[in-house]
BAVO-272938 format. One record per atom (N, C-alpha, C): residue in three letters; atom name; x, y, z. Coordinates in steps of 0.2 Angstrom, whole numbers. Layout:
N
["ALA", "CA", [X, Y, Z]]
...
END
This chain:
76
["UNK", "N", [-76, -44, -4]]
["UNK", "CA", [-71, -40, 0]]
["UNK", "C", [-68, -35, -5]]
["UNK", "N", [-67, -28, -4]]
["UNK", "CA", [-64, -24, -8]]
["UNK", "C", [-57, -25, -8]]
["UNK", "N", [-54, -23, -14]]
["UNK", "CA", [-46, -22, -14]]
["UNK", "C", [-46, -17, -13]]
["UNK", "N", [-40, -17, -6]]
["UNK", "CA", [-39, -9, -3]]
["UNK", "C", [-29, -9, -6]]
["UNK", "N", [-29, -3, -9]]
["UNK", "CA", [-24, 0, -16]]
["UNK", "C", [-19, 4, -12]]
["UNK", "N", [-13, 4, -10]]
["UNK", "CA", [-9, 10, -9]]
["UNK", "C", [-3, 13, -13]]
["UNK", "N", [-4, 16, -16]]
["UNK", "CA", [1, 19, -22]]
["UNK", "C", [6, 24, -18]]
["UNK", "N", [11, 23, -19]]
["UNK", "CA", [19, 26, -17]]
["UNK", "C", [21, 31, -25]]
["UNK", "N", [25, 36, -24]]
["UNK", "CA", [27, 40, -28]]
["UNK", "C", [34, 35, -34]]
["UNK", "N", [38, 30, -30]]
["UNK", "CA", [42, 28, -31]]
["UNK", "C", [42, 22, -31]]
["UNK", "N", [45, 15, -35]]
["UNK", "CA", [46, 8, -33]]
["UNK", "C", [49, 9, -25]]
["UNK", "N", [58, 13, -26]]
["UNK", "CA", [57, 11, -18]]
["UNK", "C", [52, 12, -12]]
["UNK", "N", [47, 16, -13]]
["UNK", "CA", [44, 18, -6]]
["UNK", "C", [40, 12, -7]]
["UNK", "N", [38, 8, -13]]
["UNK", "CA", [31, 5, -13]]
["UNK", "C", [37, -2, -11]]
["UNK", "N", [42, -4, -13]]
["UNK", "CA", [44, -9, -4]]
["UNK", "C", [47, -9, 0]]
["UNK", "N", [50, -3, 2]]
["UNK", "CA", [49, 2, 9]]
["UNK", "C", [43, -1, 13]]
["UNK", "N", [39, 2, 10]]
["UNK", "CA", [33, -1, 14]]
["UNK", "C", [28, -6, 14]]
["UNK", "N", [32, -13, 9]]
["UNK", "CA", [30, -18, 9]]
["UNK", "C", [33, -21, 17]]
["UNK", "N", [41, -20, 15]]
["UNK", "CA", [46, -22, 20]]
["UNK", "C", [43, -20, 25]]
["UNK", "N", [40, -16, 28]]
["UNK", "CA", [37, -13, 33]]
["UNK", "C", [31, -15, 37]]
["UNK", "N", [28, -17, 35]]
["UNK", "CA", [20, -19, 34]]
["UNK", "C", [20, -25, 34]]
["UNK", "N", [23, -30, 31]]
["UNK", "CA", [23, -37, 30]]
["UNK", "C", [26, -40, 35]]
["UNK", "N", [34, -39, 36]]
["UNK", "CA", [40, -41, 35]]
["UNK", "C", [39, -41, 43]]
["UNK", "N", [38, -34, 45]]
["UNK", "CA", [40, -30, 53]]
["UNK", "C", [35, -29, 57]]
["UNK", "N", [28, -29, 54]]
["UNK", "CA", [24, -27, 57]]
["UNK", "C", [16, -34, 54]]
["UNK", "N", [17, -37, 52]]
["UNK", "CA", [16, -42, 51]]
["UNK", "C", [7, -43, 48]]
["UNK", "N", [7, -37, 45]]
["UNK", "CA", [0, -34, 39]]
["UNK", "C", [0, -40, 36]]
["UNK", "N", [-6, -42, 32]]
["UNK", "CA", [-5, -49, 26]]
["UNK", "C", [-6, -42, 21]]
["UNK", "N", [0, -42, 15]]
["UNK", "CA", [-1, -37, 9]]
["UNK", "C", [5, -40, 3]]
["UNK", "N", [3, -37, -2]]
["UNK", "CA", [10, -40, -6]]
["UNK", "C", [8, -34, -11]]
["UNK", "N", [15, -34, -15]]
["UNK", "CA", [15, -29, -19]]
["UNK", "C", [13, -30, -26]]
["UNK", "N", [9, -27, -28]]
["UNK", "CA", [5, -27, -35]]
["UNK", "C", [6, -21, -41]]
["UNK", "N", [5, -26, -49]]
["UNK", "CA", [5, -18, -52]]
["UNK", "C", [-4, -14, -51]]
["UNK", "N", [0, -7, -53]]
["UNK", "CA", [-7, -3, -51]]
["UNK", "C", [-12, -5, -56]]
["UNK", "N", [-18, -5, -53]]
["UNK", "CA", [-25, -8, -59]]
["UNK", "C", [-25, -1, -66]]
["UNK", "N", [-24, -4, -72]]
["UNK", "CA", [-27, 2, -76]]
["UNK", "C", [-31, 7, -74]]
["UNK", "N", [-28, 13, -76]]
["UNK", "CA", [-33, 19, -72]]
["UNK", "C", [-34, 21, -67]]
["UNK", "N", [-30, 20, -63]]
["UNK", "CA", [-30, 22, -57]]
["UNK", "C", [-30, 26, -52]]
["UNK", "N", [-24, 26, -54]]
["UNK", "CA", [-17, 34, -53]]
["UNK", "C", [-13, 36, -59]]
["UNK", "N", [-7, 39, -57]]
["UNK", "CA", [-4, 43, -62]]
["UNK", "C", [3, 41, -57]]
["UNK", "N", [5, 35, -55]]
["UNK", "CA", [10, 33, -52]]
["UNK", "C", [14, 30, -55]]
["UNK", "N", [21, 33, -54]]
["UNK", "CA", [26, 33, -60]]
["UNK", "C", [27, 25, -59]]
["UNK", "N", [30, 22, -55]]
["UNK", "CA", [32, 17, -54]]
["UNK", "C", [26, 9, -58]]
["UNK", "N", [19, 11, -57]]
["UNK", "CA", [16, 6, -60]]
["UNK", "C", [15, 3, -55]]
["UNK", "N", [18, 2, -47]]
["UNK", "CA", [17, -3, -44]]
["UNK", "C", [14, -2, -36]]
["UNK", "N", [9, -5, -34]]
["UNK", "CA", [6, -4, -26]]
["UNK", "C", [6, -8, -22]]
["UNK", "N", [6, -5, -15]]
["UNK", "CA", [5, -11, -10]]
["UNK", "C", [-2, -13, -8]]
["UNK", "N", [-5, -19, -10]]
["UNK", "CA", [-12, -23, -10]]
["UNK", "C", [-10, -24, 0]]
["UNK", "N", [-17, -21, 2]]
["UNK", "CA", [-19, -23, 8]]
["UNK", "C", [-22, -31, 8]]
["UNK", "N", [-22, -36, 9]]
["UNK", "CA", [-25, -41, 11]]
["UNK", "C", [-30, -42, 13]]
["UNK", "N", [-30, -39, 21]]
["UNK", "CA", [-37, -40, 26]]
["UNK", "C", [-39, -32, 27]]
["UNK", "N", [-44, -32, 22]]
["UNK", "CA", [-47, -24, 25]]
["UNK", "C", [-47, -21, 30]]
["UNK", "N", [-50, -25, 36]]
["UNK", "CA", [-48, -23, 42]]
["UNK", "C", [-44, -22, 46]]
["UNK", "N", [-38, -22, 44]]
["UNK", "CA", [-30, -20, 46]]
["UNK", "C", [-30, -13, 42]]
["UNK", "N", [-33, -9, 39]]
["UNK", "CA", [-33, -5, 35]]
["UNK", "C", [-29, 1, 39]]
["UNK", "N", [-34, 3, 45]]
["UNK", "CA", [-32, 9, 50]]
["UNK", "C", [-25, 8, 54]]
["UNK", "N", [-26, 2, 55]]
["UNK", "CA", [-18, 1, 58]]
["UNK", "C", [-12, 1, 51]]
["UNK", "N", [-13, -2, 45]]
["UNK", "CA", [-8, -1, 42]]
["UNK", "C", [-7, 7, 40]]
["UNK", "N", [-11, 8, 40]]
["UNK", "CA", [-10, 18, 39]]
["UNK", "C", [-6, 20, 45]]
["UNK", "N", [-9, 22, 49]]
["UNK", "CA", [-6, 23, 55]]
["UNK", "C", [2, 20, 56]]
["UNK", "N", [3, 13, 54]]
["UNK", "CA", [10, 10, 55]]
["UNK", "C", [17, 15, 49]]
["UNK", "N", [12, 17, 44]]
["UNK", "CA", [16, 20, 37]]
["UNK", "C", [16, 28, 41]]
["UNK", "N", [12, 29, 43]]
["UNK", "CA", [12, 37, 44]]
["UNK", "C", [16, 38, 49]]
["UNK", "N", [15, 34, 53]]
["UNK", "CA", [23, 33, 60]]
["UNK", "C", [30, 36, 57]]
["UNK", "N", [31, 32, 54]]
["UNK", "CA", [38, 33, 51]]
["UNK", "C", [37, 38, 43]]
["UNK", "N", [33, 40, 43]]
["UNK", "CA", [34, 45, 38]]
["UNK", "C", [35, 43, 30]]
["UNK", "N", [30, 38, 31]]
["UNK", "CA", [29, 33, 25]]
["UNK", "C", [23, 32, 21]]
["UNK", "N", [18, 39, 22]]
["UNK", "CA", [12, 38, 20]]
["UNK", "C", [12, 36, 14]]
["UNK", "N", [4, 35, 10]]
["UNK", "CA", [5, 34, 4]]
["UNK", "C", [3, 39, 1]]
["UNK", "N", [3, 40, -7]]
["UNK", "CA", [3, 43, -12]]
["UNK", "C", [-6, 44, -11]]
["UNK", "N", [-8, 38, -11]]
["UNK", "CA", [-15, 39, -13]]
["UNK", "C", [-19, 31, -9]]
["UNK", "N", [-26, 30, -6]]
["UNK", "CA", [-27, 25, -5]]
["UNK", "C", [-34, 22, -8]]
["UNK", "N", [-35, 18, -11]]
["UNK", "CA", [-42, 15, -16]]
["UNK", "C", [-44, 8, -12]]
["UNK", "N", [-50, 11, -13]]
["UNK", "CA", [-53, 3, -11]]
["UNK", "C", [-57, 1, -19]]
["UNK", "N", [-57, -3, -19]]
["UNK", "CA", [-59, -8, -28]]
["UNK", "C", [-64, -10, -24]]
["UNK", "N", [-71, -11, -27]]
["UNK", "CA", [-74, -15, -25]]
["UNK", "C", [-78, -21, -29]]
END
């Protein structure tokens, strides 16, 4: 199963949208630091998607409210 990665510009946005996704909306994710090499995200730190196929709904949930990500990697 891949690791699906979402990098935020900021710690706050990245749980922003843990609080978001997890908390409110009930995504399986938790906050991780970013894999070496990845990004160039200052913070160090991403929201891990859990179930791949929640993928398009938690996009969708982030972009609602104006909380896209910075970038989004699938690891596989």
């Amino acid at each position: 199963m891949p690791r699906l990665i979402l990098t935020f510009k900021t710690l706050h946005l990245v749980m922003s949208a843990e609080k978001i996704l997890r908390f409110e909306k009930g995504f399986k994710c938790r906050v991780t630091p970013v894999p070496h090499g990845l990004s160039d995200s200052v913070c160090g730190m991403a929201v891990e998607l859990l179930n791949d196929a929640e993928k398009q709904g938690a996009l969708a949930a982030l972009e609602a409210i104006d909380l896209s990500p910075t970038e989004v990697h699938e690891i596989i």
